[in-house]
C-alpha positions as CSV (number, residue, x, y, z in Angstrom):
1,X,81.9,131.0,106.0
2,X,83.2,132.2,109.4
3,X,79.4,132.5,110.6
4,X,79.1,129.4,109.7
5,X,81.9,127.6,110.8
6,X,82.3,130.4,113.5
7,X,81.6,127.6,116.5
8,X,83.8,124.9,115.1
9,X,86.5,127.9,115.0
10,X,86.2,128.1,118.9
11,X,86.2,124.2,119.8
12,X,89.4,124.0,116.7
13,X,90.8,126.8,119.0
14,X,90.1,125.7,121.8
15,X,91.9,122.3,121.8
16,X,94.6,124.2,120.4
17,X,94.9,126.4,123.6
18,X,94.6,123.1,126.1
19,X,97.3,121.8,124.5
20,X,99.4,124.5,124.2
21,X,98.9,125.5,127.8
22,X,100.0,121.8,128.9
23,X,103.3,121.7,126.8
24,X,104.2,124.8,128.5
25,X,104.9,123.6,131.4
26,X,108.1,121.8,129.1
27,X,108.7,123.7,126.6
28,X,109.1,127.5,126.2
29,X,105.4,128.8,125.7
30,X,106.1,130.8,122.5
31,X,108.4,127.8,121.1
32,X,106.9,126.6,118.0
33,X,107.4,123.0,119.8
34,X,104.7,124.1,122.1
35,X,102.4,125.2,119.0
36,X,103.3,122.7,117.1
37,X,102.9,119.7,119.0
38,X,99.8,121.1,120.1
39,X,98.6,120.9,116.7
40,X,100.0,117.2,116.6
41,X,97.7,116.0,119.4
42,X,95.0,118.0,117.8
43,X,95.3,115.9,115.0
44,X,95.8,112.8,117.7
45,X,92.9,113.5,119.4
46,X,90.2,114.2,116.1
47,X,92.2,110.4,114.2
48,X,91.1,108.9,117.4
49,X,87.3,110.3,117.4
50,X,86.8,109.0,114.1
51,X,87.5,105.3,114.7
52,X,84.6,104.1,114.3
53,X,84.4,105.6,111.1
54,X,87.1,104.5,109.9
55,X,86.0,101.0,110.7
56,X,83.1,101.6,108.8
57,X,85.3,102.5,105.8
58,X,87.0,99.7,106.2
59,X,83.9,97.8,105.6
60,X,82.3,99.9,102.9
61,X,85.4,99.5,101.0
62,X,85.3,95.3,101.0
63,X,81.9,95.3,100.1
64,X,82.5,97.3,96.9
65,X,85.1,95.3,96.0
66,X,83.0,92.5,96.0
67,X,80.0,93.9,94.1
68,X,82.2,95.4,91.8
69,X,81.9,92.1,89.6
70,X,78.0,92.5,89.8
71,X,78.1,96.1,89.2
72,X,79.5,95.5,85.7
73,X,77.4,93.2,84.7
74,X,74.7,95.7,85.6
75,X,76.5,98.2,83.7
76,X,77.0,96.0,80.6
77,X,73.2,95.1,80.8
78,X,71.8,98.4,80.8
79,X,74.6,100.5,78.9
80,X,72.0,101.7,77.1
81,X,69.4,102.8,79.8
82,X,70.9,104.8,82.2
83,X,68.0,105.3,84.1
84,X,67.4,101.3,84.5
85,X,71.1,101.4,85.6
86,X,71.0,103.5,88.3
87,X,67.5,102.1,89.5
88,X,69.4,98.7,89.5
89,X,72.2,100.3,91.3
90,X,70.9,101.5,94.2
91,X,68.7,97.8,94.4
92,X,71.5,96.3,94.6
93,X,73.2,98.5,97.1
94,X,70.0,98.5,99.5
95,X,70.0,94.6,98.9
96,X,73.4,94.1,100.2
97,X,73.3,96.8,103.0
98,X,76.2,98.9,101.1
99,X,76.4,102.6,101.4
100,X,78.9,103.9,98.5
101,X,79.5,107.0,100.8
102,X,81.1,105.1,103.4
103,X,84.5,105.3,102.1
104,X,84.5,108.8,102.0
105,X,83.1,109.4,106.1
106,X,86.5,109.7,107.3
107,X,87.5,112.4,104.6
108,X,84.2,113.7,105.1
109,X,84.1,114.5,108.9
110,X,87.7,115.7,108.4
111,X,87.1,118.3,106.4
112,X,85.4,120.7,108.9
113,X,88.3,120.3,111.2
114,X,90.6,120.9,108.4
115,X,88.8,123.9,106.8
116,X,88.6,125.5,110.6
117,X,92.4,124.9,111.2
118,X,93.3,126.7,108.4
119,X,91.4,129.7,109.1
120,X,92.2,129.7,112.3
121,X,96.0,129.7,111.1
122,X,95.0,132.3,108.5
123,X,93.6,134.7,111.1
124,X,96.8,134.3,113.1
125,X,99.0,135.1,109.8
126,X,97.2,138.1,109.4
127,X,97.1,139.7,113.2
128,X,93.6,138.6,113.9
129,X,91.9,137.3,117.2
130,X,90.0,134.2,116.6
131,X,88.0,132.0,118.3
132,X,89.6,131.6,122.2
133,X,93.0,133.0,121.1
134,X,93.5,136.4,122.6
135,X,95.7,139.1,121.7
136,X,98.3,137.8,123.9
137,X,98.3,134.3,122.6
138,X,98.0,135.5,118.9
139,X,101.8,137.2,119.1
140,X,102.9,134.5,120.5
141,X,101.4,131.7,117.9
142,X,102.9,134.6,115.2
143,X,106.1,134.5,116.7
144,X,106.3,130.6,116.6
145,X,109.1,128.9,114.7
146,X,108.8,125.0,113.2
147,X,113.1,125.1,111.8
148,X,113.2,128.3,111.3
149,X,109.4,128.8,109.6
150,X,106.6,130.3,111.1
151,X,103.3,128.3,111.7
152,X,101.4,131.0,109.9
153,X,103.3,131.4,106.7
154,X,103.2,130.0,103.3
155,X,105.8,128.8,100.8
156,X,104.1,131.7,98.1
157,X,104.2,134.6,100.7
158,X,106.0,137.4,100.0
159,X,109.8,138.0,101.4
160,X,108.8,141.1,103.3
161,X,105.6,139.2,105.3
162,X,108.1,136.5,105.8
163,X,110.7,139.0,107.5
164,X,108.3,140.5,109.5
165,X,107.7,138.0,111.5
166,X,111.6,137.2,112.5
167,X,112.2,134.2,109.3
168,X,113.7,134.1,106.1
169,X,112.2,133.2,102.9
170,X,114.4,130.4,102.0
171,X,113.9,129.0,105.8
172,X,110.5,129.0,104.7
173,X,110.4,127.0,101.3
174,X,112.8,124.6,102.3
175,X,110.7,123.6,105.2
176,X,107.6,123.6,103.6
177,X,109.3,121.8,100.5
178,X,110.1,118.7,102.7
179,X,106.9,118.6,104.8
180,X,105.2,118.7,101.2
181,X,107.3,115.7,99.7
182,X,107.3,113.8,103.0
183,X,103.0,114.8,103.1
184,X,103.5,113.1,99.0
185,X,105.5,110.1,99.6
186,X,103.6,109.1,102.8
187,X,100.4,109.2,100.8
188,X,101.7,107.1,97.8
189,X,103.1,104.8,100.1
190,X,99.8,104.2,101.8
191,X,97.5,103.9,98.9
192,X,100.4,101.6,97.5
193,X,100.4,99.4,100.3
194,X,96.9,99.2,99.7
195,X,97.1,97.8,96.1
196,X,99.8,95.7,96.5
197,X,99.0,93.5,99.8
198,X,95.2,94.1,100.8
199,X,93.5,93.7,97.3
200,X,91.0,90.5,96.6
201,X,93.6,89.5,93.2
202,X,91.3,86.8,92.4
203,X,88.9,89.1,91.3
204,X,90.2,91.7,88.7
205,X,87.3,95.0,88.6
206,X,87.8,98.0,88.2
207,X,88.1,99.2,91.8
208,X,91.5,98.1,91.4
209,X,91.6,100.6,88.4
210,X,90.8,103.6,90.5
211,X,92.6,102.9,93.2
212,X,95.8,102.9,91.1
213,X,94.6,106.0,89.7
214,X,94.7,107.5,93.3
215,X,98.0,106.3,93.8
216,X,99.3,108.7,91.4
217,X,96.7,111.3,91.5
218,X,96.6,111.8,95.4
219,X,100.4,113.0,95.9
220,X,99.8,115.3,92.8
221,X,97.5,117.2,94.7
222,X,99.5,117.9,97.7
223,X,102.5,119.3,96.0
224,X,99.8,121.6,94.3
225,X,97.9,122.9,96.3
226,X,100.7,122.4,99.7
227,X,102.1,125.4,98.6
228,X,99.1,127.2,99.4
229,X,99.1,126.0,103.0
230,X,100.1,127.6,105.9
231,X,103.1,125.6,108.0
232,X,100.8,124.8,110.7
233,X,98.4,123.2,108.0
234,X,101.3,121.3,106.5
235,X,102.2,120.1,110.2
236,X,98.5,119.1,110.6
237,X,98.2,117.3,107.2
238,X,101.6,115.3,107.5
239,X,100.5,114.3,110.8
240,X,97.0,112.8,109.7
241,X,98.7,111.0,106.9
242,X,101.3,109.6,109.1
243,X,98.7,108.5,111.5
244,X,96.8,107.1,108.5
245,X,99.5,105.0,107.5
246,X,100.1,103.3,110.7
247,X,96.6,102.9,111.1
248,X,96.5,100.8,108.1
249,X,99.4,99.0,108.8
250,X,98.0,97.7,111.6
251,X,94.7,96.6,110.0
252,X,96.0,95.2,106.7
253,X,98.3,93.0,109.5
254,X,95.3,92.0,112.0
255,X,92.1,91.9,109.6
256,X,93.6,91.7,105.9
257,X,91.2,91.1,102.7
258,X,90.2,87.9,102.0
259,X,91.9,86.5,99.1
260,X,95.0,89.4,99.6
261,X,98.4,88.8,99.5
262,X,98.4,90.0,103.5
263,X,96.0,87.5,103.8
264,X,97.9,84.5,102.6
265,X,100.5,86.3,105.1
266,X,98.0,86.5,108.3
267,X,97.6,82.5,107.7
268,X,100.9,81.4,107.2
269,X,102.0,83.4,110.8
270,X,98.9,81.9,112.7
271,X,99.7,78.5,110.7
272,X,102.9,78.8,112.2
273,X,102.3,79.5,115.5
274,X,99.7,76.4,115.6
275,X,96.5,79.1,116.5
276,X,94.6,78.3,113.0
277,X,92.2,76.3,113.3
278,X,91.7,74.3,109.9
279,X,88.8,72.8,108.3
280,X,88.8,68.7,108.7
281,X,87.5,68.5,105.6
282,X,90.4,70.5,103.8
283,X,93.1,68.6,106.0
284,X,91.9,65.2,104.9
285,X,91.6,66.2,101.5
286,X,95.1,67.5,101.7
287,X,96.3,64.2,103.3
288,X,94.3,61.8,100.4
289,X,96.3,64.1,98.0
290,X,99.4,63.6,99.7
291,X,99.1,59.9,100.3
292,X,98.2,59.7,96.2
293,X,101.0,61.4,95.4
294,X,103.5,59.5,97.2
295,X,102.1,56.1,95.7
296,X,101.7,56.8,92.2
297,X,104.9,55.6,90.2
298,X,106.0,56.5,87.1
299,X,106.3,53.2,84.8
300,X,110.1,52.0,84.1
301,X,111.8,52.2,80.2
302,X,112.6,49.0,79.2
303,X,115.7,48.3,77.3
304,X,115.1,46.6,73.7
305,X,116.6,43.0,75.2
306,X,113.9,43.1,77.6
307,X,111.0,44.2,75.3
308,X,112.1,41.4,72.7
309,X,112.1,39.4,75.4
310,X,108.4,39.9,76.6
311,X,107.7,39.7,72.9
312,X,108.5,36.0,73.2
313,X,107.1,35.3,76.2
314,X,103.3,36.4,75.2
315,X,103.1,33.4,72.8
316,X,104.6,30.8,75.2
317,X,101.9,32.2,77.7
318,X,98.8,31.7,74.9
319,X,100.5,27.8,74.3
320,X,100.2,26.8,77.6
321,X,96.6,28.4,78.1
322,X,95.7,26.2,75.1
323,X,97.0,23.2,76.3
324,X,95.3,23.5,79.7
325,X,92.1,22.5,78.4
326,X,89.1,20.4,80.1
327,X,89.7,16.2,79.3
328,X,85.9,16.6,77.6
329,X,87.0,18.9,75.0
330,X,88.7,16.6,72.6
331,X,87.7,19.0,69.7
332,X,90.3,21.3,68.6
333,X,89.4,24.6,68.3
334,X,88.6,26.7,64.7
335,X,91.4,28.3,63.6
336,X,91.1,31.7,61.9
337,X,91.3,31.8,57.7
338,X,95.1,31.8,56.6
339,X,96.1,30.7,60.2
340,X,98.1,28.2,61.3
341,X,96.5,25.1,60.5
342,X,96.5,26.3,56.3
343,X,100.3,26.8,56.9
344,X,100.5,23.2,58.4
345,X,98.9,21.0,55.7
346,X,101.0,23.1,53.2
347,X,104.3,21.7,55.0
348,X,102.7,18.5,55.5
349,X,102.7,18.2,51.5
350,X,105.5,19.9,50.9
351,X,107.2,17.3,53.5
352,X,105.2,14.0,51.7
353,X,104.6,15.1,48.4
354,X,107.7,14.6,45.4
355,X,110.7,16.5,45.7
356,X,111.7,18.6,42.9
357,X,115.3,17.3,41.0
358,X,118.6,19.2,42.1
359,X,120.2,21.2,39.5
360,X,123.0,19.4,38.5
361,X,126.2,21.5,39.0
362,X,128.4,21.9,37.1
363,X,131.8,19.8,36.9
């Protein structure tokens, strides 16, 4: 490993030195602000290098959320035929100019700078040269203090190593303890943000599934393996999440997911400030609504009175209609069986015909 990695050991180191040797000239050169704000800006200085990855990721990461719906159907299609699957996977991927790695770059190209700080910090811990760090810088990176704990010790070292190099073992944990929670809560916080405000939530896959997973996951694994880390490891990995939150922030505000809550968000802010630019169609469909809305009225409840009362009107109305007929039309019109004109001639005999005799009452 340190053959390896033994050139990325001198640049890690390096920076480290540059650094150190400019916040000297402020603070006290074997001050663990000088070390540790060096390792601050190394961190600074590699989060800005990897921009454009990070855009990338950004990317990488919209695009499988939207082929996550095809993905599953390819998955349901083939669940039996793995080897079709996969074939149909990567044709898809090459199709849509996704890379599935893309997400991970940023971790990715981290990780050497990551693995090299740490052993760089290890080497110090144990009294060993490494990389550009001399013999007279190494007692002083030893002797370096972050609130009482030493850059180069761990929260499982032993009391004695602790003492050795002018701390206490309970300095020691309770630092690290907090750097570990704060390292925990600033990664929940960020995937969190993630899943609640820059998620697509008209489309439910199961990206969404794993990145909830994460949520929980991610902060589990810095309070495990944290107390494994060296301070100056802890200082570099708080840091990098820190910076990873902000950097978020700012995206999910700027250049949010379509369909996201922060998206809805972004609109209603440039909607406010008159700088979105609408779609005429949209606005004029939105004013036809509008307009329809405003004239449609809901019809009245008549009292009884007044439906009784248009009751007796209807028949009135068909009279007249009948009476207005041409001069020509002297012929008066069929009227239905059992209609009115039956009813008629049995009045008219009734009326004519002989009357049935009274009863006589009774005196």
């Amino acid at each position: 490993m340190d053959t390896i990695l033994g050139p990325l050991y001198t640049a890690v180191s390096w920076i480290i030195v540059q650094f150190h040797s400019l916040y000297s000239l402020v603070f006290d050169e074997d001050s663990g602000w000088a070390w540790g704000l060096s390792i601050v800006s190394l961190v600074v200085l590699i989060r800005i290098c990897l921009i454009p990855l990070f855009v990338k990721q950004i990317k990488a990461t919209r695009n499988m959320q939207a082929l996550q719906p095809k993905m599953k159907a390819i998955q349901e299609r083939y669940k039996s035929d793995k080897q079709r699957q996969s074939e149909e996977m990567m044709k898809l991927y090459k199709e849509t100019g996704t890379n599935p790695l893309s997400s991970c770059l940023p971790i990715l190209a981290q990780s050497p700078f990551f693995i090299s700080l740490y052993q760089v910090l290890n080497h110090i811990a144990q009294g060993k040269t490494v990389g550009v760090i001399d013999k007279s810088l190494l007692d002083s990176a030893r002797s370096a203090h972050i609130f009482g704990a030493p850059l180069s010790v761990k929260f499982m070292d032993s009391a004695s190593k602790v003492e050795k190099l002018g701390a206490s073992l309970t300095d020691v944990r309770v630092v690290t303890v907090i750097m570990i929670v704060l390292m925990s809560l600033s990664q929940f916080y960020t995937q969190r943000q993630l899943m609640t405000k820059n998620v697509d939530l008209t489309v439910k896959t199961p990206f969404m599934q794993q990145q909830k997973m994460l949520m929980y996951v991610f902060p589990i694994m810095f309070a495990v393996f944290g107390i494994n880390f060296p301070v100056g490891v802890l200082v570099y990995w708080l840091t990098t999440n820190v910076w990873t939150l902000g950097q978020q922030m700012f995206v999910i505000r700027r250049n949010p997911t379509p369909g996201s809550i922060a998206f809805t968000q972004r609109q209603e802010r440039l909607r406010a400030k008159g700088k979105l630019k609408e779609d005429p169609v949209e606005v004029e469909a939105k004013k036809a609504a509008e307009v329809a809305r405003a004239n449609r009225q809901q019809p009245k409840r008549q009292t009884k009175s007044k439906r009784q009362l248009a009751g007796t009107v209807q028949p009135e109305a068909e009279k007249t209609s009948l009476e207005k007929q041409t001069p020509g039309d002297t012929k008066p019109k069929p009227k239905q069986a059992g209609g009115g004109s039956a009813r008629s001639a049995k009045s008219g005999q009734r009326k004519g015909g002989p009357q049935r005799p009274k009863h006589p009452t009774k005196k």
